[in-house]
TINUDREN-975245 format. One record per residue (C-alpha): residue in one letter; x, y, z. Coordinates in steps of 0.02 Angstrom, whole numbers, m for minus. Layout:
BEGIN
{type->A, c1->X, c2->Y, c3->Z}
...
END
This chain:
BEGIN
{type->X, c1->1262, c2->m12613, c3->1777}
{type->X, c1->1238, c2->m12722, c3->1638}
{type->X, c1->1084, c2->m12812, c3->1728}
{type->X, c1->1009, c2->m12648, c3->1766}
{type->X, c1->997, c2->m12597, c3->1603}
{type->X, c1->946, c2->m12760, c3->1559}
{type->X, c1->808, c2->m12762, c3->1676}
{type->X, c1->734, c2->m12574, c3->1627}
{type->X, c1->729, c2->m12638, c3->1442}
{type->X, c1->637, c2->m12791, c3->1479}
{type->X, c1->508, c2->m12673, c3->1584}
{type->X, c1->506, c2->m12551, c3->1438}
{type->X, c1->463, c2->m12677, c3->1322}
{type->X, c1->316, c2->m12761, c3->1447}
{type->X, c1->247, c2->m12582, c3->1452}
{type->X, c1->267, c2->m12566, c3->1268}
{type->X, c1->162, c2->m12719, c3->1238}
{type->X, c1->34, c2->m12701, c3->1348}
{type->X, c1->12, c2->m12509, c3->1275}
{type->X, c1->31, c2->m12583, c3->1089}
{type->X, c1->m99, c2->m12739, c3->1138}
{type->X, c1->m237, c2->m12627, c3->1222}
{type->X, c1->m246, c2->m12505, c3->1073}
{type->X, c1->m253, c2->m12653, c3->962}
{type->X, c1->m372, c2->m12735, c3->1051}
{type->X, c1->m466, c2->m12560, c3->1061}
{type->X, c1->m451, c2->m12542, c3->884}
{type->X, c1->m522, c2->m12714, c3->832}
{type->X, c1->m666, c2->m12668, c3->909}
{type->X, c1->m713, c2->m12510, c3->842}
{type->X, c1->m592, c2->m12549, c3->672}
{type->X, c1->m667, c2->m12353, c3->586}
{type->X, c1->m602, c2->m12245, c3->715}
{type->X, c1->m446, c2->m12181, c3->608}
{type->X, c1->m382, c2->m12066, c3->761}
{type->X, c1->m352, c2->m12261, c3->867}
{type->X, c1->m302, c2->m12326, c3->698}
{type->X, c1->m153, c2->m12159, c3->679}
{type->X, c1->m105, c2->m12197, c3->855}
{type->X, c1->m104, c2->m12394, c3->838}
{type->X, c1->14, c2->m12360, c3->691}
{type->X, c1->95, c2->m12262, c3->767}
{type->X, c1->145, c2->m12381, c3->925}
{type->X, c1->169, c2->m12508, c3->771}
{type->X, c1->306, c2->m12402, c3->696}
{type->X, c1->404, c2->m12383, c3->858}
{type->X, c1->415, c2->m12570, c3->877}
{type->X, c1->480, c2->m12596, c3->683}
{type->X, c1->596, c2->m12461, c3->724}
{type->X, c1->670, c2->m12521, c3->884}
{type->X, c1->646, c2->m12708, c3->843}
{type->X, c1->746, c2->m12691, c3->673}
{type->X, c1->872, c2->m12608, c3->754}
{type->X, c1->936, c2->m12746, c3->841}
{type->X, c1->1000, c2->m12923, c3->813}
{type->X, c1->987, c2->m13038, c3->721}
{type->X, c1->860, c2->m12919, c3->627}
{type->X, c1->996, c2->m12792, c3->573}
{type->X, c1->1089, c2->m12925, c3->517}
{type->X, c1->962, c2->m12994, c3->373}
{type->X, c1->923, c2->m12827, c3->326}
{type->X, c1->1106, c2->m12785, c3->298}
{type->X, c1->1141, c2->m12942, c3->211}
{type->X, c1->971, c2->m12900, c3->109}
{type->X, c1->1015, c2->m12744, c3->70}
{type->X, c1->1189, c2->m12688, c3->105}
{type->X, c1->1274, c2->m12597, c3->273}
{type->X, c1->1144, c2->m12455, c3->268}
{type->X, c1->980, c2->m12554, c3->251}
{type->X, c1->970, c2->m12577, c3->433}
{type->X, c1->1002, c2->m12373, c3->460}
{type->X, c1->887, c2->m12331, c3->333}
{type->X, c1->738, c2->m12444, c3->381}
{type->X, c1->729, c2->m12399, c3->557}
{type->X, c1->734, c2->m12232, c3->499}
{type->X, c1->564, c2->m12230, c3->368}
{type->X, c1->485, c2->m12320, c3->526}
{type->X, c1->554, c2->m12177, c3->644}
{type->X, c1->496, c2->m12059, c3->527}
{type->X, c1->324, c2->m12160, c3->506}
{type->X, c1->299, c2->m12141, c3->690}
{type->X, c1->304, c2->m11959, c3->689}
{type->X, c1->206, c2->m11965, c3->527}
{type->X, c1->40, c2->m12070, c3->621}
{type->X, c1->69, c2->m11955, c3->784}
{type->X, c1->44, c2->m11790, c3->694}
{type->X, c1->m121, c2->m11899, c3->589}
{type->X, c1->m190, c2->m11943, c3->753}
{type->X, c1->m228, c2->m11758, c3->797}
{type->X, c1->m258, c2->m11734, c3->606}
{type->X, c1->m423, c2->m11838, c3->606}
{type->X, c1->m450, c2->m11788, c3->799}
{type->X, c1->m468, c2->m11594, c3->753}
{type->X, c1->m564, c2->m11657, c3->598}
{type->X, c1->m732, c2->m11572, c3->572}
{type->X, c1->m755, c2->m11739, c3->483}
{type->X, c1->m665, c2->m11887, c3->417}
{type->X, c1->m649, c2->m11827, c3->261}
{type->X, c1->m567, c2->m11679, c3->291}
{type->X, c1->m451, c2->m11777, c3->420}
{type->X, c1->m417, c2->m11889, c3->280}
{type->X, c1->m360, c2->m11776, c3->154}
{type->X, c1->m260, c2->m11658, c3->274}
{type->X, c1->m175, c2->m11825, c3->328}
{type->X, c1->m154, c2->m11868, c3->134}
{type->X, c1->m78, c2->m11678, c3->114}
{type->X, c1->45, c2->m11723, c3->246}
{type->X, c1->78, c2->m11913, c3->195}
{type->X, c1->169, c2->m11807, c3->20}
{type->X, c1->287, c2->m11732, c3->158}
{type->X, c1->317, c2->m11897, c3->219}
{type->X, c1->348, c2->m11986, c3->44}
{type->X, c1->468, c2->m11850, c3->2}
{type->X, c1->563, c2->m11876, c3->147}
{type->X, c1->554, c2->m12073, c3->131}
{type->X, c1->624, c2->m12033, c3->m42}
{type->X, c1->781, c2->m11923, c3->26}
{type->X, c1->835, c2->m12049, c3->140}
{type->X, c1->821, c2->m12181, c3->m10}
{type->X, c1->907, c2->m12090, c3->m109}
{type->X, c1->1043, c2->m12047, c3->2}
{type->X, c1->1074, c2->m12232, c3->57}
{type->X, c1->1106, c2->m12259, c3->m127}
{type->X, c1->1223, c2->m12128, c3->m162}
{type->X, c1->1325, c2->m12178, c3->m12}
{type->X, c1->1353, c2->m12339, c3->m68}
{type->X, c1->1528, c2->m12444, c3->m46}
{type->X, c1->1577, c2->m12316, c3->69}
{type->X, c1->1438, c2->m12326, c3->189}
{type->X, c1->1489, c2->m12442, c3->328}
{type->X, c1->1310, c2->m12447, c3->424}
{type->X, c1->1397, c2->m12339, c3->566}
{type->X, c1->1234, c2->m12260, c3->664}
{type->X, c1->1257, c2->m12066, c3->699}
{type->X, c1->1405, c2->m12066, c3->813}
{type->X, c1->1509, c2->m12155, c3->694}
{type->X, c1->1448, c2->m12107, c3->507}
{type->X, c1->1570, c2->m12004, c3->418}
{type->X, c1->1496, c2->m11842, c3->387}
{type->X, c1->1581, c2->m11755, c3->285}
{type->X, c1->1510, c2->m11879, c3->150}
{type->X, c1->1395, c2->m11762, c3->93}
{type->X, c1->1265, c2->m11926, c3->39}
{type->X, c1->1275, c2->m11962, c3->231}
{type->X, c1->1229, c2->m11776, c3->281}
{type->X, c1->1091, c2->m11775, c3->180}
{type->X, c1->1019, c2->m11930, c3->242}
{type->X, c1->1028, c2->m11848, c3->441}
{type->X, c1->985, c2->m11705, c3->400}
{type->X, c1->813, c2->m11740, c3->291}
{type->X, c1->773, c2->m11861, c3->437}
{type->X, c1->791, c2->m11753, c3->560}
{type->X, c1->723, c2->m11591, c3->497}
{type->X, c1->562, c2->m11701, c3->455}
{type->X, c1->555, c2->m11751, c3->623}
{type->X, c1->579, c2->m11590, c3->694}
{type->X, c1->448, c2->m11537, c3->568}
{type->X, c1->322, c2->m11646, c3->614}
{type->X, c1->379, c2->m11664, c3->803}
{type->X, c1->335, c2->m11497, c3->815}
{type->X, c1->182, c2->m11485, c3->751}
{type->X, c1->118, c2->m11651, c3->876}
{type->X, c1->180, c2->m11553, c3->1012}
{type->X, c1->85, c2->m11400, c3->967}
{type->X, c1->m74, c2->m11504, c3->989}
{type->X, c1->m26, c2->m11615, c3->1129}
{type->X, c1->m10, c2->m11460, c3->1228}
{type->X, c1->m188, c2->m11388, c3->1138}
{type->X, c1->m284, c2->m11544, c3->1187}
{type->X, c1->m185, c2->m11559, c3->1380}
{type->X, c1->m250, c2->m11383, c3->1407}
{type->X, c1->m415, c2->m11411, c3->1372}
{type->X, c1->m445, c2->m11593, c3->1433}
{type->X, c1->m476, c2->m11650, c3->1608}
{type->X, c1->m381, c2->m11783, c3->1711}
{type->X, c1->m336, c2->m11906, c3->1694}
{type->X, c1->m332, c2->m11885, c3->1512}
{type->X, c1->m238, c2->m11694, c3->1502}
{type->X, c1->m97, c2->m11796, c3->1641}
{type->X, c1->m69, c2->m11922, c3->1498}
{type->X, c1->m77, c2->m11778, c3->1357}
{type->X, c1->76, c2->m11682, c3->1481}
{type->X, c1->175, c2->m11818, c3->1506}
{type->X, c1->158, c2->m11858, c3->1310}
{type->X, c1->211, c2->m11668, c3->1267}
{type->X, c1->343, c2->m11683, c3->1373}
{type->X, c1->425, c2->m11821, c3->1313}
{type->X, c1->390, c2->m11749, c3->1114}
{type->X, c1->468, c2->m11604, c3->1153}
{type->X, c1->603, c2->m11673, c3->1229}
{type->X, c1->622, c2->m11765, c3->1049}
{type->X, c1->602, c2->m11629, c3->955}
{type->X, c1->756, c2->m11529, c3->1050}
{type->X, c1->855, c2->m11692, c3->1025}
{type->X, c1->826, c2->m11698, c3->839}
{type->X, c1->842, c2->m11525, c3->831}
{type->X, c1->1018, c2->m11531, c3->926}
{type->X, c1->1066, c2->m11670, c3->824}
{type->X, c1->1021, c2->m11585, c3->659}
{type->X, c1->1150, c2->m11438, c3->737}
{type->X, c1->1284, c2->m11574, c3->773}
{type->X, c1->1261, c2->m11621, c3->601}
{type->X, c1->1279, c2->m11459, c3->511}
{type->X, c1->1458, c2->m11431, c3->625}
{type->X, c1->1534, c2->m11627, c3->584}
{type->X, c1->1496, c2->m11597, c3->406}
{type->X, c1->1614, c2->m11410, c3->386}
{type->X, c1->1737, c2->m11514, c3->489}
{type->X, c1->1703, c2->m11449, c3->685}
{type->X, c1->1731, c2->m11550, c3->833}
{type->X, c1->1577, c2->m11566, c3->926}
{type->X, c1->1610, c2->m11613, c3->1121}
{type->X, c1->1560, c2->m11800, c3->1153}
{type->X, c1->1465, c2->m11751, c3->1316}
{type->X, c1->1345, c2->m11643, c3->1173}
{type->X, c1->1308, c2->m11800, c3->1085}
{type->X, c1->1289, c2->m11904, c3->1230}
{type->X, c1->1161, c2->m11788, c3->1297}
{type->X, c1->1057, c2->m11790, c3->1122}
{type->X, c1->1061, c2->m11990, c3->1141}
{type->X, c1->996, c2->m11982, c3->1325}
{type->X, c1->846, c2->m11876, c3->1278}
{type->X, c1->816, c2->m11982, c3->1159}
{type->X, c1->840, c2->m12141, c3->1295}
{type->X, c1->704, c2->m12052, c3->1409}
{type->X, c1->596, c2->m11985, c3->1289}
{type->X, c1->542, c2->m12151, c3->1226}
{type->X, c1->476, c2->m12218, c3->1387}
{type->X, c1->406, c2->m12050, c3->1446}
{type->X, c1->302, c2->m12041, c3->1274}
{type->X, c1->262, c2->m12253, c3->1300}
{type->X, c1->191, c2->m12186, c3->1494}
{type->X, c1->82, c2->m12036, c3->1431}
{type->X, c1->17, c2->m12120, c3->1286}
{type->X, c1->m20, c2->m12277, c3->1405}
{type->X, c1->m79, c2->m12155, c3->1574}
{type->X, c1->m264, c2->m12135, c3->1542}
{type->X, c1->m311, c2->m12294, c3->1497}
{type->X, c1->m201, c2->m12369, c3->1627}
{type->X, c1->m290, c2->m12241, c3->1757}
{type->X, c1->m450, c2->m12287, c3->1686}
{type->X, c1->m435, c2->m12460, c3->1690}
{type->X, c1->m359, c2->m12456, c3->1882}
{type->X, c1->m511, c2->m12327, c3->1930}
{type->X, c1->m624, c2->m12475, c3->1857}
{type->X, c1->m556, c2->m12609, c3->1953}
{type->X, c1->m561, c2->m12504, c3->2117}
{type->X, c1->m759, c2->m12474, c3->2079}
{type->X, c1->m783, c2->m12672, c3->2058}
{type->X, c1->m693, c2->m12701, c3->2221}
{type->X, c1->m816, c2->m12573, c3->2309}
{type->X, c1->m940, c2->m12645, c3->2209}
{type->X, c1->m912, c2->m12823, c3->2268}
{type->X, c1->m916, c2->m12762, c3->2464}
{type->X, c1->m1068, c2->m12669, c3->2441}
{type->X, c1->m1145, c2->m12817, c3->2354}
{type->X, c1->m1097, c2->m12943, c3->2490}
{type->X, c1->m1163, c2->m12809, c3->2624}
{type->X, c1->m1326, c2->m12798, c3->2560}
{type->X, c1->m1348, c2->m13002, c3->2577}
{type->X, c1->m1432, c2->m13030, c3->2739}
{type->X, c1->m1543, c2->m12893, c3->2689}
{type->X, c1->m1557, c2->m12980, c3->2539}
{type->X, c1->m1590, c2->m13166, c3->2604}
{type->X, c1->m1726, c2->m13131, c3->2726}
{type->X, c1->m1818, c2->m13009, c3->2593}
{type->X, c1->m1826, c2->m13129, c3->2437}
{type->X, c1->m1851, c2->m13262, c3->2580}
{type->X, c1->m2022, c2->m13193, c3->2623}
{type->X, c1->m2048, c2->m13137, c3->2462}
{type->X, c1->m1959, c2->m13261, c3->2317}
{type->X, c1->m2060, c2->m13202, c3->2166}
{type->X, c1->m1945, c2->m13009, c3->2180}
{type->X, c1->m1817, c2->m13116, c3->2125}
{type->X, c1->m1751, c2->m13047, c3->1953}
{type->X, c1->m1646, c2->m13193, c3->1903}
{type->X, c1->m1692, c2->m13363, c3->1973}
{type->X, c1->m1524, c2->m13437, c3->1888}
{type->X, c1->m1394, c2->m13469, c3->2026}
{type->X, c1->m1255, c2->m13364, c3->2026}
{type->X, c1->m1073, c2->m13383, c3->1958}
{type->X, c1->m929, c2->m13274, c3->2034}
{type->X, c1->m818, c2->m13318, c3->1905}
{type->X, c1->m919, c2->m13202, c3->1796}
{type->X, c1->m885, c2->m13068, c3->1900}
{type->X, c1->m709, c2->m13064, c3->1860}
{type->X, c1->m704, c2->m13096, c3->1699}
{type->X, c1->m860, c2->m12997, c3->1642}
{type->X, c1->m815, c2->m12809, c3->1674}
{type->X, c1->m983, c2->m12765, c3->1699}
{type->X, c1->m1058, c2->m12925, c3->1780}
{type->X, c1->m1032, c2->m12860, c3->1989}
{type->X, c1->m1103, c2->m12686, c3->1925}
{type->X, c1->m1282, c2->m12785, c3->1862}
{type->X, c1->m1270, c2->m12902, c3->2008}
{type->X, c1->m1263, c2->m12760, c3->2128}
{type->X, c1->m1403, c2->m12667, c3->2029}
{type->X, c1->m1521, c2->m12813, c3->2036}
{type->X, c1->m1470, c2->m12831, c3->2223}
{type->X, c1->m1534, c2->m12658, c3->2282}
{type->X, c1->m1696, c2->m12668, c3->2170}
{type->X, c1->m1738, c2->m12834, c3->2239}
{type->X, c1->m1706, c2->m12766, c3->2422}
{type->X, c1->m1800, c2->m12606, c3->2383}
{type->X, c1->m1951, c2->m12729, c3->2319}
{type->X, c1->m1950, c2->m12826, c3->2479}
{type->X, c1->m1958, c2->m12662, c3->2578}
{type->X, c1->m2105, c2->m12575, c3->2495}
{type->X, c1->m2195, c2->m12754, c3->2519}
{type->X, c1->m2174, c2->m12746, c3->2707}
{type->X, c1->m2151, c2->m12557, c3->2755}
{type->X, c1->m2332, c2->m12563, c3->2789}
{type->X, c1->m2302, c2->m12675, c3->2951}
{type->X, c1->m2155, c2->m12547, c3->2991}
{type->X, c1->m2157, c2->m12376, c3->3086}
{type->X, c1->m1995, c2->m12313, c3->2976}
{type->X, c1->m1915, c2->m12148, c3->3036}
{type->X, c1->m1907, c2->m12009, c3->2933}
{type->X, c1->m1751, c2->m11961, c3->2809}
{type->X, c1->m1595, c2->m12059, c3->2818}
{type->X, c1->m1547, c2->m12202, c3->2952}
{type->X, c1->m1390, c2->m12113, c3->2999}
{type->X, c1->m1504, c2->m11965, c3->3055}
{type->X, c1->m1559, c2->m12031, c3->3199}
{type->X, c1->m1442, c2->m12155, c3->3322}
{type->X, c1->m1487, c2->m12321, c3->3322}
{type->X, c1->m1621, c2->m12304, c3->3183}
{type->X, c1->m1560, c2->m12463, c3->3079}
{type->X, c1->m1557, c2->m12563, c3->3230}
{type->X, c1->m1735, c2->m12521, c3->3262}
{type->X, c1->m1784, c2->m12537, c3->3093}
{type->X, c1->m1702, c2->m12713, c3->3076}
{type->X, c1->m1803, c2->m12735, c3->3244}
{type->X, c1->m1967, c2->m12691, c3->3169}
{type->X, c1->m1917, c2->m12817, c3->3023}
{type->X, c1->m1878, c2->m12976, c3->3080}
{type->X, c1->m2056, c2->m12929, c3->3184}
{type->X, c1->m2145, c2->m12915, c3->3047}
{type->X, c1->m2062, c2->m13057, c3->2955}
{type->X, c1->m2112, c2->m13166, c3->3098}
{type->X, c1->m2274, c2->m13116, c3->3159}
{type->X, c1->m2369, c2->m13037, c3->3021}
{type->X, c1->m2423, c2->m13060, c3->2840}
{type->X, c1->m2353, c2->m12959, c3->2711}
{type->X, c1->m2501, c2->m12875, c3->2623}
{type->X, c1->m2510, c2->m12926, c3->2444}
{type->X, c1->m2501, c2->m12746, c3->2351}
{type->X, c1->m2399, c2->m12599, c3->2442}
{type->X, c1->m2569, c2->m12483, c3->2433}
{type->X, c1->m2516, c2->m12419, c3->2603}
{type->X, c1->m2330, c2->m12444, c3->2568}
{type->X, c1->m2207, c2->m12305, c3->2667}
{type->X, c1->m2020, c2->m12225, c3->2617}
{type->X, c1->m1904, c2->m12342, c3->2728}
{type->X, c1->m1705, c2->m12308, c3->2744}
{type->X, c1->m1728, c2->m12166, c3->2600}
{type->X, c1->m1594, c2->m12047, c3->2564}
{type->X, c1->m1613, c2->m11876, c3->2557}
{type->X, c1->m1588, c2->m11865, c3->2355}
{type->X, c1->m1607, c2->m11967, c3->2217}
{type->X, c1->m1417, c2->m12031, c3->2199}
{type->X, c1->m1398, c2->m12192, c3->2176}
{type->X, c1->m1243, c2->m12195, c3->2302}
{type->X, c1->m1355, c2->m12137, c3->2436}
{type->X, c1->m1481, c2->m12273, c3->2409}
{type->X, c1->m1353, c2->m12410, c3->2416}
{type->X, c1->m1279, c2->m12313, c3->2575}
{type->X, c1->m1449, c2->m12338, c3->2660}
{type->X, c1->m1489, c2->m12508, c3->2634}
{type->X, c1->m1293, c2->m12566, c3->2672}
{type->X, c1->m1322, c2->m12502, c3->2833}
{type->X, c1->m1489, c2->m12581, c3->2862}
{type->X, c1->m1416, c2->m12748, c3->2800}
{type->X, c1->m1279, c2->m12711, c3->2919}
{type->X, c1->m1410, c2->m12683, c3->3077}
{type->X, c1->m1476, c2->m12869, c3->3002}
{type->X, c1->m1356, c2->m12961, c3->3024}
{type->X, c1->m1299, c2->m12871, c3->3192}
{type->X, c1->m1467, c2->m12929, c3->3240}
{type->X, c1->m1451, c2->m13102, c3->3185}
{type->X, c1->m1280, c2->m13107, c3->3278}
{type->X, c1->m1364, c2->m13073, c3->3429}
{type->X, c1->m1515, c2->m13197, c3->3399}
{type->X, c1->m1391, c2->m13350, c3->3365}
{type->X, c1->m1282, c2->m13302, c3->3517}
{type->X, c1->m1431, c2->m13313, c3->3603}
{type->X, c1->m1509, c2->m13476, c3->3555}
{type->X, c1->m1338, c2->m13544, c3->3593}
{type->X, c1->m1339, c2->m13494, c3->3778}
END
């Protein structure tokens, strides 16, 4: 059991990274968006809060500051969390960043006052406070029920109001974005009930009521799958973005590859269509997101290039190859003919529509000359098997 819940922290703190790298990342590069900044701090806060928590972390803190130091700091950055989630929609629903600038000013008051409480109420405790978390704290020290309760009626507070606009934006956002904005609300709300159940528990401990262990347990396992739920929505649409991205390249990458013996004889009878007369470097195309998309681009305007050069020496059907059966074939035909028997006129005066889609989409025009490249190299196929025999 032990390694199991080993092994689901370590992959909630690899999807924690990766989430708190990309918006970092995101954020160095455009560094005046304050809606990436809020959430960036906000993923920020959640690591302080859950990395403090632990060993030997908690330990320096307490000897720095006493038992309660450790409670009390992972507490101003669980509060600071909630404070940078409810500023993200601040500046989002900002008119302007001024205005989201001063609302998020109005609310960082609320914030200082409840930084303040807890402060306050560490202090009081004192000698008495062991550093017990929230199952074992004493409540009916009253410096102890004030430092639960103004944490979690601020969280509530501003929980609440996150969730409000989570579910606002999901509503009126498309996929995959409004997924990521459901899952998120989800998993707020589900923090919000647990804070607010806790703030309940807290109220009954402190007049001296039992409250059932199976009650807290259940507030602490909301908790335990809130945090990953939020990590996931937060994380969704870029992740969905990003693997939408890499499934374009891929196509990409065939298409480009199809269109090369369509390619090779064209620029072969015609070299000067070339675009780029450096030689080319896969490697780029992996590491460069956008370096397939060009090469592909430059691909089908070279082809279409070669074509308007030597449609003149071609009888080309009319409308799309896949119109009439075996119409690539016959065109690839017609093009290694005129490839090898005539001379490509020198301006396309006379030049005719050859493998053209029915609309202007660039899709359709790749879809035409993929198959034409296809009927090439079919026909070369044939001519090599051929000359072999």
């Amino acid at each position: 059991m032990a390694v199991i819940v080993s092994l689901i922290m370590l992959a909630l703190s690899l999807v924690f990274a990766a989430a708190l790298g990309w918006k970092i990342f995101q954020l160095v590069k455009a560094p005046r968006d304050a809606a990436l900044r809020a959430v960036t701090l906000c993923l920020i806060s959640a690591a302080c809060s859950f990395v403090l928590a632990r060993e030997p972390f908690a330990d320096w803190i307490a000897s720095a500051g006493g038992p309660g130091a450790p409670r009390l700091v992972q507490n101003l950055f669980v509060l600071s969390m909630a404070y940078w989630l409810m500023c993200f929609y601040l500046y989002s629903a900002a008119a302007d960043a001024s205005e989201g600038s001063t609302r998020a000013r109005r609310e960082a008051l609320l914030l200082a006052l409840a930084a303040t409480g807890l402060l306050t109420a560490t202090i009081t405790a004192g000698v008495g406070d062991d550093g017990a978390n929230f199952r074992g704290s004493d409540l009916r020290d009253p410096a102890l029920v004030s430092f639960y309760l103004v944490a979690d009626l601020y969280l509530v507070y501003a929980l609440a109001m996150a969730l409000r606009w989570t579910c606002a934006y999901a509503r009126a956002s498309q996929r995959p974005l409004a997924t990521g904005l459901w899952i998120t609300a989800v998993a707020i709300g589900t923090m919000a009930a647990s804070c607010t159940i806790r703030t309940v528990l807290t109220v009954v401990r402190w007049q001296g009521g039992t409250v059932p262990q199976a009650v807290t347990w259940a507030s602490s396992v909301m908790i335990a799958l809130a945090v990953p739920l939020f990590l996931i929505g937060v994380s969704y649409p870029g992740a969905a973005t990003r693997i939408a991205a890499v499934r374009i390249r891929r196509q990409h990458r065939r298409l480009y590859r199809r269109l090369g013996p369509l390619w090779q004889i064209l620029c072969e009878a015609y070299p000067e269509h070339t675009l780029c007369r450096m030689p080319a470097k896969p490697w780029r195309d992996h590491l460069l997101p956008l370096g397939i998309h060009r090469r592909l681009y430059r691909r089908v305007i070279e082809c279409r290039d070669g074509l308007v050069r030597i449609s003149p020496h071609l009888s080309p059907i009319a409308g799309p190859v896949e119109n009439h059966p075996g119409g690539a074939d016959d065109l690839a035909d017609q093009l290694f003919a005129a490839l090898r028997n005539e001379q490509p006129p020198t301006a396309p005066a006379q030049a005719a529509a050859v493998a053209m889609p029915l609309t202007q989409s660039l899709e359709d025009d790749v879809r035409q000359l993929v198959q034409l490249s296809d009927a090439v190299r079919r026909r070369r196929v044939v001519a090599r098997a051929q000359h072999t025999n």
